[in-house]
C-alpha positions as CSV (number, residue, x, y, z in Angstrom):
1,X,-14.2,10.3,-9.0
2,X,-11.4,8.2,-10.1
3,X,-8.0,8.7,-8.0
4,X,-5.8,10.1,-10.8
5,X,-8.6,13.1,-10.9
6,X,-9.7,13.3,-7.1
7,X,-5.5,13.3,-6.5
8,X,-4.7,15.7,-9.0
9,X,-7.3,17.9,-7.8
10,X,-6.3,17.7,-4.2
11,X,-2.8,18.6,-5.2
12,X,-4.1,21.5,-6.8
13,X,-6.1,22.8,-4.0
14,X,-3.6,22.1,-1.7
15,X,-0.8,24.4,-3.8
16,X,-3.9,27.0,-4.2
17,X,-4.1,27.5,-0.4
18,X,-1.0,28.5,0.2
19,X,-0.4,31.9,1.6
20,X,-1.4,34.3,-1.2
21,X,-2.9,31.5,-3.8
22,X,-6.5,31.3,-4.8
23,X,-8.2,28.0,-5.9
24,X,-11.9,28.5,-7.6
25,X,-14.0,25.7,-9.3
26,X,-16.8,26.4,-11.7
27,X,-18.6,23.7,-13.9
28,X,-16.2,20.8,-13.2
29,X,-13.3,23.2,-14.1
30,X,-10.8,23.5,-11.0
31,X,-7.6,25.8,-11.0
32,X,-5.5,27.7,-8.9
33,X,-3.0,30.7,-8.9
34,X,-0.5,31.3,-6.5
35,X,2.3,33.9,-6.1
36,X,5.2,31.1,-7.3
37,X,6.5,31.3,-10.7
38,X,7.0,27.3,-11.3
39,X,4.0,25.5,-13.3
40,X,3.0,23.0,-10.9
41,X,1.7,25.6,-8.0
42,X,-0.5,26.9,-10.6
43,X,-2.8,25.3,-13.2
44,X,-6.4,23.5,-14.5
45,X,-7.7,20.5,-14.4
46,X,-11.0,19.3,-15.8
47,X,-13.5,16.3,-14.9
48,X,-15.0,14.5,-17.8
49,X,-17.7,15.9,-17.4
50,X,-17.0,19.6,-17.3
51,X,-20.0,21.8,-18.0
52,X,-18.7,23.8,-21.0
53,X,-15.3,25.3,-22.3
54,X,-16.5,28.5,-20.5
55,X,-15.1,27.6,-17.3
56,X,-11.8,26.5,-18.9
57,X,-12.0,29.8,-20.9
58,X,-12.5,31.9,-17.8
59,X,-9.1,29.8,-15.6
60,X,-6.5,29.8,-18.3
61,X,-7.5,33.5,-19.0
62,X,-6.8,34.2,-15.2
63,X,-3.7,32.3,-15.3
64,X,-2.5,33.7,-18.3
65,X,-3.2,37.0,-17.0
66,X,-1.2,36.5,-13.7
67,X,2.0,36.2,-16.4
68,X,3.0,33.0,-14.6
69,X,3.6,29.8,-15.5
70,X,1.2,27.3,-15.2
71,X,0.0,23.6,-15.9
72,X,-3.1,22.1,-18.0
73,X,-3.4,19.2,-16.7
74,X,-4.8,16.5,-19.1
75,X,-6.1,12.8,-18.6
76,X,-7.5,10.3,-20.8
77,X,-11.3,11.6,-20.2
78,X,-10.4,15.3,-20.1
79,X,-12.8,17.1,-22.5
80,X,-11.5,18.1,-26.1
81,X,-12.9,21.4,-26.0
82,X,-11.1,22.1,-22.3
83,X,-7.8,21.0,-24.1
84,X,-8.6,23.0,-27.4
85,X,-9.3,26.5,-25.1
86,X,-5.6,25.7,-22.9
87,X,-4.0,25.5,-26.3
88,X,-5.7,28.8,-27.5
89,X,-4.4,30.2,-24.3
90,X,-0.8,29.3,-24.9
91,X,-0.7,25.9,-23.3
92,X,1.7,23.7,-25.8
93,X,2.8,20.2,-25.1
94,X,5.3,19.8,-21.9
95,X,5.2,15.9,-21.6
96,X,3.3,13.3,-23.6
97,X,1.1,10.4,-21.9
98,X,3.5,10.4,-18.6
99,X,2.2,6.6,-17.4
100,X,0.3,6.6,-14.2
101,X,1.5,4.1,-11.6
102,X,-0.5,2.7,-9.0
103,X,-0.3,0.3,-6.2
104,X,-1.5,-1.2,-2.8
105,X,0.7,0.3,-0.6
106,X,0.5,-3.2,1.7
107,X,1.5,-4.9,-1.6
108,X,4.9,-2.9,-1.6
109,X,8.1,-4.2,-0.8
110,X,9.5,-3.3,2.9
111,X,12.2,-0.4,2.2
112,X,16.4,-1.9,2.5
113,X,19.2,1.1,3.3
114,X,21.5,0.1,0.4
115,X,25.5,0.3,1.9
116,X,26.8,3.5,2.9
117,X,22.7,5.4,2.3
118,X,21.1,7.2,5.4
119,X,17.4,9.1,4.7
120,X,16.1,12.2,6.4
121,X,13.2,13.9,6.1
122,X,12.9,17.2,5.7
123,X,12.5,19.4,9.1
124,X,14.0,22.9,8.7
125,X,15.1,25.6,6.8
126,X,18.1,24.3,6.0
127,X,17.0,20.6,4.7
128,X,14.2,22.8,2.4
129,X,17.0,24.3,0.4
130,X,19.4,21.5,0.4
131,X,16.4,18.8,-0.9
132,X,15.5,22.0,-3.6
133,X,19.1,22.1,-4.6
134,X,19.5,18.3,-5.2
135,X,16.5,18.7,-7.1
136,X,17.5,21.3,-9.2
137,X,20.8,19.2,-10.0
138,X,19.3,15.6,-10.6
139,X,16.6,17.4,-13.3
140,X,18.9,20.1,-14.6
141,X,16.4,22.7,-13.7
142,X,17.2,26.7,-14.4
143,X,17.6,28.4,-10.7
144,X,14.4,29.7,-10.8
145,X,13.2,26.1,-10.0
146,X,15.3,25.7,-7.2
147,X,14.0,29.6,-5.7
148,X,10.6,28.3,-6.3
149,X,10.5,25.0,-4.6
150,X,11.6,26.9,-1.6
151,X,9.0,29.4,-1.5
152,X,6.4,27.1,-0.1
153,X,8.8,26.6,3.0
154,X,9.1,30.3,3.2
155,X,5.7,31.3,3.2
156,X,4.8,28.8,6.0
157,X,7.9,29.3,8.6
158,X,9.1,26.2,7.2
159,X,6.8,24.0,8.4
160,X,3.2,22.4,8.3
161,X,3.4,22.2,4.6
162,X,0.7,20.2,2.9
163,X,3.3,17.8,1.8
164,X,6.2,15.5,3.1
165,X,10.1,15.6,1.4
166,X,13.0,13.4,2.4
167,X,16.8,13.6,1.2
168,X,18.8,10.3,1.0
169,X,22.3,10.6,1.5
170,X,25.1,8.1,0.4
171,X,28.5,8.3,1.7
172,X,27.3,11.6,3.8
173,X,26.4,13.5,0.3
174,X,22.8,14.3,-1.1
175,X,21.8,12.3,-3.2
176,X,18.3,11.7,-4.1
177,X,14.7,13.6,-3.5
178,X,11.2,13.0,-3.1
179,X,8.2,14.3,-2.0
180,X,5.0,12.6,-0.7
181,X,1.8,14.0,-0.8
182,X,-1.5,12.8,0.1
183,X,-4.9,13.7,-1.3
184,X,-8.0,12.2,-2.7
185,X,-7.5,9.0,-1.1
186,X,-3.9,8.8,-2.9
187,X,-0.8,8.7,-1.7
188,X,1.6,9.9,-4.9
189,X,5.3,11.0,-5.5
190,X,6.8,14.0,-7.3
191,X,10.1,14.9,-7.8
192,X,11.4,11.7,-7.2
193,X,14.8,11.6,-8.7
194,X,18.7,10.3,-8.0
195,X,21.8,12.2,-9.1
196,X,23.1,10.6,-12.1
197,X,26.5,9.3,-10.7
198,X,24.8,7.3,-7.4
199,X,22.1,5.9,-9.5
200,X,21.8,1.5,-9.6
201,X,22.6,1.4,-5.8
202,X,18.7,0.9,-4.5
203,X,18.5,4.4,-3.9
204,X,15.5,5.2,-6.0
205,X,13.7,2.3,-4.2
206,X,14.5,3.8,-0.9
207,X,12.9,7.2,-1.4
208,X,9.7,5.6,-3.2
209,X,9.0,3.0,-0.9
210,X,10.4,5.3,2.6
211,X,7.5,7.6,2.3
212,X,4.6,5.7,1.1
213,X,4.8,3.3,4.0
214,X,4.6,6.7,6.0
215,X,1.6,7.8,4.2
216,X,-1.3,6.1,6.4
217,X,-3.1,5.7,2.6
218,X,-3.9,2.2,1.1
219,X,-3.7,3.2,-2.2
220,X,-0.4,4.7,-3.9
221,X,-0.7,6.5,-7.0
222,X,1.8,9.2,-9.2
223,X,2.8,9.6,-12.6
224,X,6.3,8.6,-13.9
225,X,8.8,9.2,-16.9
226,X,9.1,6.9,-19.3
227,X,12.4,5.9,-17.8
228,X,11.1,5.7,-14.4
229,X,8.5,3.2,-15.1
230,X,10.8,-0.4,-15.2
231,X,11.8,0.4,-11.5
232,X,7.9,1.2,-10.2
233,X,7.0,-2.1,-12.1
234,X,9.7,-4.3,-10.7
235,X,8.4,-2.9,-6.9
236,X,4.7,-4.1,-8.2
237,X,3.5,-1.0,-9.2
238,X,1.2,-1.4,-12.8
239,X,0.3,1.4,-15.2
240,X,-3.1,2.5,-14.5
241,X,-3.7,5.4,-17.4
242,X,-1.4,8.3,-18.3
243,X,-0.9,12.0,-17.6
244,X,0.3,14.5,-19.9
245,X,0.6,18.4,-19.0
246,X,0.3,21.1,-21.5
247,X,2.8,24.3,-20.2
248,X,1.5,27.9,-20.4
249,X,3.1,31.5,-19.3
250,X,6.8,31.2,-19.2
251,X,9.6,31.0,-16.6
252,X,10.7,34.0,-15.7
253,X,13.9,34.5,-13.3
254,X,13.3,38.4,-12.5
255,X,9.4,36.3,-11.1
256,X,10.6,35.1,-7.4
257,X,11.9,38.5,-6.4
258,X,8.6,39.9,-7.5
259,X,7.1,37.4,-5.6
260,X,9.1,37.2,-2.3
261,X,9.0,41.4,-2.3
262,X,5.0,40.8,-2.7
263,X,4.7,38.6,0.2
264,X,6.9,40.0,2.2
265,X,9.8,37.3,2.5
């Protein structure tokens, strides 16, 4: 399996066995469902080879039936039919062809602290929901992103989650985000992102190239924006393929009290 499928799927599975998720694979299809109203702890994926749209049929009528929001995850090789049964089940267009960076990670540039720029990673409660905050600001997300990037923290005592963040800090204020997580043999980066006013100081090459030479992988691997891509490609990163992601359900803010009453929290 290439590693833009055998990390997508790990990513999956890992979001699926959180407290309360399910993950279930049938004919090539893999999805999972958890109890978080944000799109990527919940979605699809197909290999190339997937059996038949029967499989697909059968996830995105359980995700769609959770009333959540949820991912399809499509690659280059992903099945028309899979694609044309998300569709049918709501999925439209989120992003289009996001490129797919990949790298030797002992190719990579050593990380430089730019003036005035500490990094922490993330350890407690408190660093969970200041790293979801700066998130929410750098992407200009509703609030119900921010409440749902804390859940995982919540529903694991804040800690020995199957991921990695860190917050850089310039001048003793939050300023960018990332999070590493490992799987399929990759090491890849979401969320990576720098607030708008503290951007062209090095800072986005601290908190790419700060947790990748903490991943132990040899291989680094995520999909970027557009706009991302010059700064991954000046670090020696090259654009292996693309990812796009059809969006089902919707967001709902009424979802994470729901959720949190659910589970307890």
């Amino acid at each position: 399996m290439d590693p833009v499928h055998a990390h997508l799927r790990a990513f999956l599975t890992a979001a699926g066995g959180l407290p309360g998720g399910v993950v279930r694979e049938d004919g090539g299809v893999l999805w999972c469902r958890t109890g978080i109203p944000w799109p990527m702890f919940n979605g699809v994926i197909a290999t190339p080879d997937a059996g038949s749209c029967a499989a697909a049929g059968d996830a995105t009528a359980e995700l769609a039936r959770a009333v959540l929001p949820w991912f399809a995850w499509v690659l280059p090789d992903t099945p028309a039919e899979v694609i044309a049964v998300a569709a049918a089940a709501g999925a439209a267009e989120f992003d289009h062809q996001a490129p797919w960076m990949q790298a030797r990670v002992a190719d990579l540039p050593a990380a430089e602290l730019p003036p005035g720029v500490t990094i922490e990673e993330v350890r407690d409660e408190a660093g969970h929901r200041l790293w979801a905050a700066t998130l929410r600001e750098i992407y200009e997300f509703p609030e119900l992103g921010e409440q749902a990037w804390t859940m995982p923290g919540e529903l694991l005592g804040w800690r020995d989650l199957p991921w990695r963040m860190w917050t850089a800090f310039a001048d003793g204020e939050p300023a960018a985000v990332t999070l590493l997580f490992c799987g399929g043999g990759v090491a890849g980066l979401l969320g990576v992102g720098t607030k708008a006013g503290m951007r062209r100081r090095g800072i986005g090459r601290l908190v790419t190239l700060v947790p990748l030479a903490e991943s132990g992988e040899e291989l680094a691997g995520f999909f970027s924006t557009p706009e991302g891509e010059p700064l991954y490609r000046s670090l020696g990163f090259e654009r292996r393929g693309w990812v796009s992601r059809r969006l089902g359900g919707r967001l709902d803010p009424d979802a994470i009290a729901r959720a949190r009453g659910a589970t307890g929290h």
